[in-house]
Every structure is written in C-alpha cells, then in structure tokens.
Kinemage of the C-alpha trace (Angstrom):
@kinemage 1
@onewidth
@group {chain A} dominant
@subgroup {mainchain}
@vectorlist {calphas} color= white
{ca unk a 1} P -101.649 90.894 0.822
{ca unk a 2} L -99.730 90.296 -2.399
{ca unk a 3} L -101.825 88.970 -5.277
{ca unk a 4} L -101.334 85.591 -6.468
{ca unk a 5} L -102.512 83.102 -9.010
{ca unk a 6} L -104.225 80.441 -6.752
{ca unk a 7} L -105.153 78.220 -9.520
{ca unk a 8} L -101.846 78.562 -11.386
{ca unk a 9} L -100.100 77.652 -7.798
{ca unk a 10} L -102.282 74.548 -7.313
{ca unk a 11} L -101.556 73.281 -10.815
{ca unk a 12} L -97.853 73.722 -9.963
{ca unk a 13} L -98.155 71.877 -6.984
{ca unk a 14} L -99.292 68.709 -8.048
{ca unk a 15} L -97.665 68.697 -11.527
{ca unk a 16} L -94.603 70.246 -10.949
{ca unk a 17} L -93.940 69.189 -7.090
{ca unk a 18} L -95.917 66.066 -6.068
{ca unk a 19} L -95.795 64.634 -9.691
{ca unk a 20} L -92.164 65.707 -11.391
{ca unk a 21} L -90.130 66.034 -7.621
{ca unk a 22} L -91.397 64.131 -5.495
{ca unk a 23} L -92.878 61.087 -7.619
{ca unk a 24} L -95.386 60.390 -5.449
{ca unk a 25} L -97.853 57.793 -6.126
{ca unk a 26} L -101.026 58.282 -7.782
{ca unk a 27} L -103.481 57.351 -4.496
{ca unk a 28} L -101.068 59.490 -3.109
{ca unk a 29} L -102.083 62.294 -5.438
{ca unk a 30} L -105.735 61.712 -5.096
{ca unk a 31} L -105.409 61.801 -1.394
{ca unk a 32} L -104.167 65.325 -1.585
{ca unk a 33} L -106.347 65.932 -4.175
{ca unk a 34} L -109.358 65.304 -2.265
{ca unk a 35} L -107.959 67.447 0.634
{ca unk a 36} L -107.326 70.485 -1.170
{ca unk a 37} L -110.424 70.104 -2.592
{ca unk a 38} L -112.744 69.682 0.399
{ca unk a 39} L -110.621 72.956 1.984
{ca unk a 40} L -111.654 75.026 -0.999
{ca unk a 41} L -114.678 74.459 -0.948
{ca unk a 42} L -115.256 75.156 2.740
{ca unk a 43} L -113.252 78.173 2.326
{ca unk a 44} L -115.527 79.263 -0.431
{ca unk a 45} L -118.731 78.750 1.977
{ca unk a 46} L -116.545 80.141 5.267
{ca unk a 47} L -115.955 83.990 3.574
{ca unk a 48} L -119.037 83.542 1.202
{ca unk a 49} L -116.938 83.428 -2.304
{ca unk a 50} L -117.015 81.464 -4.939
{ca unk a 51} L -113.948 79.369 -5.371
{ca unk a 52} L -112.486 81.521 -8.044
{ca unk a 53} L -113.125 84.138 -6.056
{ca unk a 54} L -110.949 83.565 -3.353
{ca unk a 55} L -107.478 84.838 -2.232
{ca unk a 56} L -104.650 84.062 0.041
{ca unk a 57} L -105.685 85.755 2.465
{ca unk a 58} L -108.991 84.018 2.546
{ca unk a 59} L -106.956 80.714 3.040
{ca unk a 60} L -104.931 81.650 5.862
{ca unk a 61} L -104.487 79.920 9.194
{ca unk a 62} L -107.221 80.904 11.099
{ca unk a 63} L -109.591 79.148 8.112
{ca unk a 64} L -107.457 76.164 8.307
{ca unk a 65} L -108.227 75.965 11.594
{ca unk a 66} L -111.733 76.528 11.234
{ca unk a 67} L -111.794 73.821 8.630
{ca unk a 68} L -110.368 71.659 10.971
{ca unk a 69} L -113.015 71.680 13.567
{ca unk a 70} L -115.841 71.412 10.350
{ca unk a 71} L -113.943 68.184 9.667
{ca unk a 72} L -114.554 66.951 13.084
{ca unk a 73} L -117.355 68.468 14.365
{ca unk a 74} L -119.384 68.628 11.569
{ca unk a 75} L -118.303 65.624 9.327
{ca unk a 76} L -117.426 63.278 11.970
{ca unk a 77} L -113.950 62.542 10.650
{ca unk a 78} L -111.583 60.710 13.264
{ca unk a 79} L -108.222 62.517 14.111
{ca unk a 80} L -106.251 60.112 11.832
{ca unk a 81} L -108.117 61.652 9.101
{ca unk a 82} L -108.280 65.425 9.968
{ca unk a 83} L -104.334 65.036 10.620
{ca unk a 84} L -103.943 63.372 6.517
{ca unk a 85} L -106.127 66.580 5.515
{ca unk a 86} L -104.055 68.965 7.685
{ca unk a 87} L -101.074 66.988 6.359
{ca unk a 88} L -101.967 67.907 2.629
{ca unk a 89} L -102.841 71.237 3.328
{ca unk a 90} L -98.980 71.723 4.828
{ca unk a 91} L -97.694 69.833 2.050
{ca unk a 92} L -99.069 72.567 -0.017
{ca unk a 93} L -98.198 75.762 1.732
{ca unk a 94} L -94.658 74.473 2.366
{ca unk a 95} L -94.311 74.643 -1.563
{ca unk a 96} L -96.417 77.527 -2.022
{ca unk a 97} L -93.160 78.857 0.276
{ca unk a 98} L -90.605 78.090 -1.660
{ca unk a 99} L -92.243 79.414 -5.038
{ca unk a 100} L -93.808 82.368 -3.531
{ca unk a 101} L -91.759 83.933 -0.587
{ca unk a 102} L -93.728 87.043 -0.356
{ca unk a 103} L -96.482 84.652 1.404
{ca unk a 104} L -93.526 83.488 3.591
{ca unk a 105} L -95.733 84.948 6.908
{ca unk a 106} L -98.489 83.212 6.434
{ca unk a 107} L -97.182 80.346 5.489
{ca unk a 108} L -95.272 79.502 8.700
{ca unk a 109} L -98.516 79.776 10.702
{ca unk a 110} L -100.134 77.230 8.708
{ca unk a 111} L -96.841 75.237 9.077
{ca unk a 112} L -97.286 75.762 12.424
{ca unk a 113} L -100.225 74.382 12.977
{ca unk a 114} L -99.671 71.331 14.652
{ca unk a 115} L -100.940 67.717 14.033
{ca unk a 116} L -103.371 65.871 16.955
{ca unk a 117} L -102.341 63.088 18.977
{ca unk a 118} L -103.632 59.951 18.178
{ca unk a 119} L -104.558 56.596 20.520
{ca unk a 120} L -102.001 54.396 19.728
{ca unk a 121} L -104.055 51.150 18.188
{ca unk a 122} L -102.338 48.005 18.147
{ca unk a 123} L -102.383 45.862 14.838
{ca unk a 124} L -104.534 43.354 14.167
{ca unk a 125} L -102.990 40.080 12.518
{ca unk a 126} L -103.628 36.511 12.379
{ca unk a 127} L -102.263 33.414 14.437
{ca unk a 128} L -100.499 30.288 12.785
{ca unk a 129} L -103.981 27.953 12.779
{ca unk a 130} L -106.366 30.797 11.684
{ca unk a 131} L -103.751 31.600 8.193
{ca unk a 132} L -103.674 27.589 7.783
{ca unk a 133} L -107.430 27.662 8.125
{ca unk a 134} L -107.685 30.170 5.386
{ca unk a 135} L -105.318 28.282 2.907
{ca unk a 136} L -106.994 25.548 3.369
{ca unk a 137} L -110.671 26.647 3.093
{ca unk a 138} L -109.542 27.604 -0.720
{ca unk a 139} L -110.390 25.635 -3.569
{ca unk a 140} L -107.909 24.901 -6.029
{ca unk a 141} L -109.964 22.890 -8.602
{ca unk a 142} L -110.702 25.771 -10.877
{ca unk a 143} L -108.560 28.865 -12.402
{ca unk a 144} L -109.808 31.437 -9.724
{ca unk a 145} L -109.436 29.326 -6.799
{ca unk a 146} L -105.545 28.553 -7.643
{ca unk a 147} L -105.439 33.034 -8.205
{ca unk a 148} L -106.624 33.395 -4.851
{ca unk a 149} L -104.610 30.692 -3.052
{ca unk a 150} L -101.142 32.108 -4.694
{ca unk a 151} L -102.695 35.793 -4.131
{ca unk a 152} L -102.585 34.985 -0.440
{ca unk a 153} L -100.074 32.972 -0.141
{ca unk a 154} L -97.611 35.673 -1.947
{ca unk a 155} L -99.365 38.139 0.757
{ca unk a 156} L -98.815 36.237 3.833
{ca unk a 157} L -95.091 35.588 2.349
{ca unk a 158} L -94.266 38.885 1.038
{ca unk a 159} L -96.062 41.173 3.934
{ca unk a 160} L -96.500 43.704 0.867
{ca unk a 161} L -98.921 46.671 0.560
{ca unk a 162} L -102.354 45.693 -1.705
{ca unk a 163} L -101.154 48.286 -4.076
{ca unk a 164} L -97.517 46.677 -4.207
{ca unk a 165} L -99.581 43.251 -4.878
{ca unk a 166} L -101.819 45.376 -7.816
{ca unk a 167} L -98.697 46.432 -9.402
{ca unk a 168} L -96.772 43.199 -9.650
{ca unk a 169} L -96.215 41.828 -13.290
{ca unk a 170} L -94.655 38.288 -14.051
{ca unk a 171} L -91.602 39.598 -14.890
{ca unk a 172} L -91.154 40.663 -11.245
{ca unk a 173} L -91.052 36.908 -10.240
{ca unk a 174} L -87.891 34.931 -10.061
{ca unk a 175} L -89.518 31.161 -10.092
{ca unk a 176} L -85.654 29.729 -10.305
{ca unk a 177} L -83.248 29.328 -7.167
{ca unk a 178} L -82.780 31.842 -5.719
{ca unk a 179} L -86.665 32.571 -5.265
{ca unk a 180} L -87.327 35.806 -4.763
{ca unk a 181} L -89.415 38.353 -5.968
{ca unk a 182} L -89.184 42.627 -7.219
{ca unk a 183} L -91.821 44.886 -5.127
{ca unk a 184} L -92.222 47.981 -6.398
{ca unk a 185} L -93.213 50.164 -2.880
{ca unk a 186} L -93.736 53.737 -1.730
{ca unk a 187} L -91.874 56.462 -3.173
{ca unk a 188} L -90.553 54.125 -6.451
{ca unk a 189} L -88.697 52.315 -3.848
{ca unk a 190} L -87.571 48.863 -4.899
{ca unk a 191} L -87.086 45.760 -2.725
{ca unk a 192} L -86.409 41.741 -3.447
{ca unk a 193} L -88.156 39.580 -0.989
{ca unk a 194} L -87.331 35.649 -1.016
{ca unk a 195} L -90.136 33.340 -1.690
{ca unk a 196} L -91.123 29.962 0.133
{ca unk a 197} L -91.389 26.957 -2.220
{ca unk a 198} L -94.928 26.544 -1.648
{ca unk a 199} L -95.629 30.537 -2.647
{ca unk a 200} L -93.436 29.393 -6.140
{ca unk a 201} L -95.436 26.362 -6.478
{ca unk a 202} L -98.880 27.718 -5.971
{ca unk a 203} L -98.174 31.154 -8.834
{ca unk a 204} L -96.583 28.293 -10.964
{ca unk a 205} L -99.545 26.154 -10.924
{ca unk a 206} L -101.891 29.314 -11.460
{ca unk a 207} L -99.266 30.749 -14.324
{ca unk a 208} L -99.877 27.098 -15.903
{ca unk a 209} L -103.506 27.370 -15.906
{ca unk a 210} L -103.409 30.680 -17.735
{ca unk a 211} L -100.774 29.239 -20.178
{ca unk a 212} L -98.651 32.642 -19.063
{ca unk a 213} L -94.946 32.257 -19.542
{ca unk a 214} L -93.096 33.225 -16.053
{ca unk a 215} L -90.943 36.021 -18.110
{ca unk a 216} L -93.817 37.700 -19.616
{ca unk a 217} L -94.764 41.173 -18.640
{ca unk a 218} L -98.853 40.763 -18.695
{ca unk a 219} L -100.280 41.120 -15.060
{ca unk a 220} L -99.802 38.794 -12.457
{ca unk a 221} L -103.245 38.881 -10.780
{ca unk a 222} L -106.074 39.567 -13.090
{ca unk a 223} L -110.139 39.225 -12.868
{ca unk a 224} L -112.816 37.352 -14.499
{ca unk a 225} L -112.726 39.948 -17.852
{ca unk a 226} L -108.619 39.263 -17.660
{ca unk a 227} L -107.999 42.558 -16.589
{ca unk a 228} L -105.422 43.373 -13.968
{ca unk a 229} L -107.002 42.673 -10.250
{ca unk a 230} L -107.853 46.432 -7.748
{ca unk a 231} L -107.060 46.917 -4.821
{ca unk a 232} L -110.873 46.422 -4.028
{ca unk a 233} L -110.708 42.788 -5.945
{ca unk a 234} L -108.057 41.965 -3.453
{ca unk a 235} L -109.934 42.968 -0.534
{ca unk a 236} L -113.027 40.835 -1.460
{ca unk a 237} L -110.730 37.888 -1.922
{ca unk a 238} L -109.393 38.302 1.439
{ca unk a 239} L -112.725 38.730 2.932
{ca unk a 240} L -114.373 36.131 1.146
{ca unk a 241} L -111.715 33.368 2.014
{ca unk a 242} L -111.798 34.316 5.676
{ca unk a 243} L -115.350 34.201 5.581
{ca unk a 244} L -115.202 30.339 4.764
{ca unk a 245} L -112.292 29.577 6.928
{ca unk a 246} L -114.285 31.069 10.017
{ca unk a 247} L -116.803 28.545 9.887
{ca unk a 248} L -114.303 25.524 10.938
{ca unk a 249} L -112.304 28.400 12.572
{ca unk a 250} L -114.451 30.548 15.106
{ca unk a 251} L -111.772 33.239 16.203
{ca unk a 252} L -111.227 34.066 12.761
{ca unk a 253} L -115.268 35.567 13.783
{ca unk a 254} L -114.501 38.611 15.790
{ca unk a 255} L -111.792 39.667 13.478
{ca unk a 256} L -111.516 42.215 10.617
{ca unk a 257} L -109.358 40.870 8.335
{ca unk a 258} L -108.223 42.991 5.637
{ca unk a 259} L -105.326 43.042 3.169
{ca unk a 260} L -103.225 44.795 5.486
{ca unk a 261} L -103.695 42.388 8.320
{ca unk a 262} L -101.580 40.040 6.274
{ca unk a 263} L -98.869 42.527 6.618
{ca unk a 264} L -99.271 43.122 9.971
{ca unk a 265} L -98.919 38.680 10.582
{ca unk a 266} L -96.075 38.653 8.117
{ca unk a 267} L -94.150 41.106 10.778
{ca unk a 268} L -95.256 39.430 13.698
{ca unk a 269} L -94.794 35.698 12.499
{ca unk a 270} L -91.038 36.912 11.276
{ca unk a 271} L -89.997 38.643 14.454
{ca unk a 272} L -91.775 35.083 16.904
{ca unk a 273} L -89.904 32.896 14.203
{ca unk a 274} L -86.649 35.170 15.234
{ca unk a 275} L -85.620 36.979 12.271
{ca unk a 276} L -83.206 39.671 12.840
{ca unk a 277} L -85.369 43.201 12.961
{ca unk a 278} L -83.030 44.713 9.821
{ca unk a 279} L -83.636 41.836 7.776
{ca unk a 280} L -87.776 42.671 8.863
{ca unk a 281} L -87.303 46.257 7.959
{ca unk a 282} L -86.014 45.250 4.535
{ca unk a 283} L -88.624 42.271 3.966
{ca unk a 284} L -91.359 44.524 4.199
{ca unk a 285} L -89.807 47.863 3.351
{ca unk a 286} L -90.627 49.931 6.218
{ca unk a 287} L -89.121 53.202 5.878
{ca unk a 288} L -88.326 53.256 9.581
{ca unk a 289} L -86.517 50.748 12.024
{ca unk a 290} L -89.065 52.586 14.782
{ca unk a 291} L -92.310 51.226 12.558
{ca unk a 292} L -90.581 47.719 13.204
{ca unk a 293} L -89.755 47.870 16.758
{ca unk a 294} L -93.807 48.390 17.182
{ca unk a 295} L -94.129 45.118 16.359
{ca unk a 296} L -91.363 43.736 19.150
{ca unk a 297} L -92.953 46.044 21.625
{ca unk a 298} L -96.691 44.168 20.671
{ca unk a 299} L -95.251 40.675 21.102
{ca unk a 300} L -93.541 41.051 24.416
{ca unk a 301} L -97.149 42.500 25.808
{ca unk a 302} L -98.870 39.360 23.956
{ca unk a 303} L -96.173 37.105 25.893
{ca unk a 304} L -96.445 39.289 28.938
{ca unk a 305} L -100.697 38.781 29.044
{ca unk a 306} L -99.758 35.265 28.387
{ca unk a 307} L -97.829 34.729 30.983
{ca unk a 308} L -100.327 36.656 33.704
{ca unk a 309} L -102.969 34.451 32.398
{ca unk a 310} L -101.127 31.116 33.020
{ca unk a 311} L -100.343 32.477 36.776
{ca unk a 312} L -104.074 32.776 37.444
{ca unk a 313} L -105.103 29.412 36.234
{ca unk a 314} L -102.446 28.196 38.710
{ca unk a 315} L -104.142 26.682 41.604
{ca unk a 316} L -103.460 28.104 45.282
{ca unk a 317} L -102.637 25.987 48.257
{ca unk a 318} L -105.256 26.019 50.922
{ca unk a 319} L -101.999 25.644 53.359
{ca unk a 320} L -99.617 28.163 54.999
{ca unk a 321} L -95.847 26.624 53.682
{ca unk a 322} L -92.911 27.136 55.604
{ca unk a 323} L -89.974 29.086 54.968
{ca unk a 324} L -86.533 27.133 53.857
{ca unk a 325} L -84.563 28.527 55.863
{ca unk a 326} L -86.098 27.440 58.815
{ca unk a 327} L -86.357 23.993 57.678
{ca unk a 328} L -83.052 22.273 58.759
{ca unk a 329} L -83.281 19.791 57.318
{ca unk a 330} L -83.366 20.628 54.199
{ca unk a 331} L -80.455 23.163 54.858
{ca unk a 332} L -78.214 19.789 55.929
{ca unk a 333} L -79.557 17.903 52.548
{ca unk a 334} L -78.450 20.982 50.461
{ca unk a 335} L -74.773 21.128 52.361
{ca unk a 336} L -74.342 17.626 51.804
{ca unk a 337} L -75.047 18.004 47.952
C-alpha cells in the first residue's frame, strides 16, 4: 500500500473540493464533517491506532463496512442516516480517486459499496382549515406576533427550505407588482417565486414596525437581540403557533408539524389547486421532476382512500334488485326516448 498524507487529503477535500468546486453549503459541510469524523474515530478504535496513526489501508472497505453495522447496531442510527454517512464517506474516496490514482483499487470497493433501501414514508402536510387555524391563532398586536405571521405566511407561500427562509434579506423582496421574491436554494441555485397579496401585506406591516426600508439589505427575520432568526428560531415558531391553533383545531394534535411540513402543503395545495407540475418544480426548486411527481402519486391515494371510504358509508339494500334487461318495461321506456 502506497503511503499517503491522510490529513493533507482530508484538508483537500473539504477546502479544495466540497468548498472551492463544488460550493456546497455550509450544513452541507458539517454534515460530512461529522461523518468523516465519527469513521475516524471508529477506525482508530477498530485496528487499535490512534487517529494519526492510521493509513489507507486501515480505512479500506471492509472497515467501512464494519462501521456501518457499529452505526446501526451499536448506535441505533436508522438507514436514512447510515446511508448520509456512507454517502460522505463515498463522496470522499471518489475524490481521494481522482487526486490519488494509485489508491484507484480500493477506492472502487468503497464506491461499490452500495446504499440500503429505505421504506418509502409519505409526507406529512397540512389541510386548508388546519393552515387557516394557525394564521389565525397568531397575534398581530405586537412586533413579534406580525414576524411570525409573515414568517409563515412567506413559508406556506413560498414552500422554501428553513435555511432558504434564514438566508433571505430585504433586498430579496419585490413588494411592487410583480410580487415576487429571490430564494437563494441548494447548490447557489437561484429561483423567483410570486407572492400572494396577503404574504406582501403581512412582511410590509412587520417591515413598518421595524421602521426597515423594503430595499435595505439587513435581515429579513431577526430575534428578540435583532439578530438574524436560526433555523432552530424558526422551528419553535412553527411549533409554538401550531401548538395554539390545535386547541380550537384537534387534528392539528396527532401531527408533527415542522418547518418542512409547510413545504410539503405548499406542493400538495399547488398540485389540488391544479398548477401545472413544471411550474411546481420551479416554485419550490426541486432538482428533480421525479421528487414532484411523489406528490401527484400521494394525492391520487388520498382521493383513492377517499373515495373507498364514501362507498362504505353507503347504505346496502336489504332487497335482491332485478336486472334491466329483464325488465321490459323499462327497455320499451328507453326505445321510446
């Protein structure tokens, strides 16, 4: 095996190639991050080394593997997260690849390992009454109330990411005709998304209370110490709002409502309003037609369980009927129509 500078590779990998290439996002990074370093650090205890300590060959794919079944076995992780570990861990070998060739072997049968199949689990996301019981359980007589009302209000418009919501400034709004706003997504990706005219009036009336000017390039959400709002602020908004609106709305009870479930109702409340799928794709930036059609493929089983349940509350006769065709007279009403 061909000695190599682990740490000097690592380095490279997220400066150089995740950072400077690929642009990838910073939770992005610490996702990776994270992975890497959890599989070091197994490694270390796996061949009894210390992390400086170890070589290539003391990363190869039989202790990827092995690291694999710790994560599951022995931490408990689901298979959605032992597949974003394994993903990181490819991510990484696929560049050490490229820079490295001589490790070309043992590269490909870490590449090769492959991901595990995952239960498909369909998306959670709001009907029409529970999202008007959570606009109106806000109050909107004080600065933070009128935040959170055009918070969610731009979320349940928009369908963005919490991160794309972090990152807006009030530059990004257009508050003239054409409404519309710039969301900054995945992979510096760029999208304009049109705005309702009670979204506009709602961040107006919250930009007024914080004298902000609409062109100004401050934050548009911010906290109590006027510092630009987290993901987790969001999240505690959303939670805290639905937590009042389920008390004059019970099925909002056996829900989890998160940030993302306003995404998730953005798509579905788009596609049963009958907007075109492209124009879907586009309003909330899905890399993927196929991520869309999910959302088709939910409704018609939503209408399809609908329709089952309305043929069971359907009461049944108690009498035998008799065909139509062997009911003349109706045959000589119909041939006389």
């Amino acid at each position: 095996m061909f000695k190599t500078d682990l740490p000097a590779e690592i380095r490279g990998f997220f400066e150089q190639y995740l950072v400077a290439q690929r642009g990838v996002s910073a939770h992005t990074v610490l996702g990776y991050r994270d992975a890497i370093k959890l599989f070091l650090q197994f490694a270390s205890d796996h061949h009894h080394k210390s992390i400086v300590d170890l070589t290539m060959e003391d990363l190869g794919a039989d202790t990827v593997r092995a690291f694999l079944n710790y994560l599951e076995q022995v931490r408990k992780n689901s298979v959605r997260t032992r597949n974003v570990r394994l993903a990181a861990i490819r991510s990484f070998f696929q560049y050490l690849s490229i820079t490295d060739p001589r490790h070309l072997a043992t590269c490909r049968l870490i590449l090769a390992i492959p991901l595990k199949r995952t239960g498909y689990r369909v998306p959670e996301y709001l009907l029409r009454n529970e999202i008007q019981s959570i606009f109106a359980s806000i109050d909107t007589h004080n600065l933070s109330g009128q935040r959170d009302d055009a918070l969610l209000r731009l979320l349940y418009n928009t369908g963005m990411r919490a991160q794309e919501l972090v990152d807006l400034d009030v530059q990004h709004l257009r508050l003239s005709r054409p409404f519309n706003i710039l969301i900054h997504g995945k992979g510096k990706k760029e999208r304009t998304c049109p705005l309702w005219k009670e979204t506009v009036d709602t961040i107006r009336r919250y930009l007024k209370g914080r004298s902000i000017q609409a062109v100004s390039n401050t934050p548009l959400f911010v906290n109590a110490a006027d510092q630009r709002l987290s993901r987790f602020g969001i999240r505690y908004i959303v939670e805290h709002w639905v937590g009042i609106a389920a008390k004059a709305c019970p099925t909002l009870l056996g829900k989890k409502v998160s940030p993302h479930t306003f995404r998730h109702t953005t798509a579905m409340h788009l596609l049963q309003s009958n907007v075109d799928l492209n124009m879907i794709r586009s309003w909330l930036g899905h890399a993927s037609i196929e991520t869309t059609n999910s959302y088709v493929e939910i409704d018609l089983e939503m209408k399809r369980k609908t329709l089952d349940s309305c043929a069971n509350l359907i009461p049944k006769s108690g009498r035998k009927t008799s065909s139509w065709q062997g009911n003349s007279d109706l045959l000589s009403w119909l041939s006389k129509l």
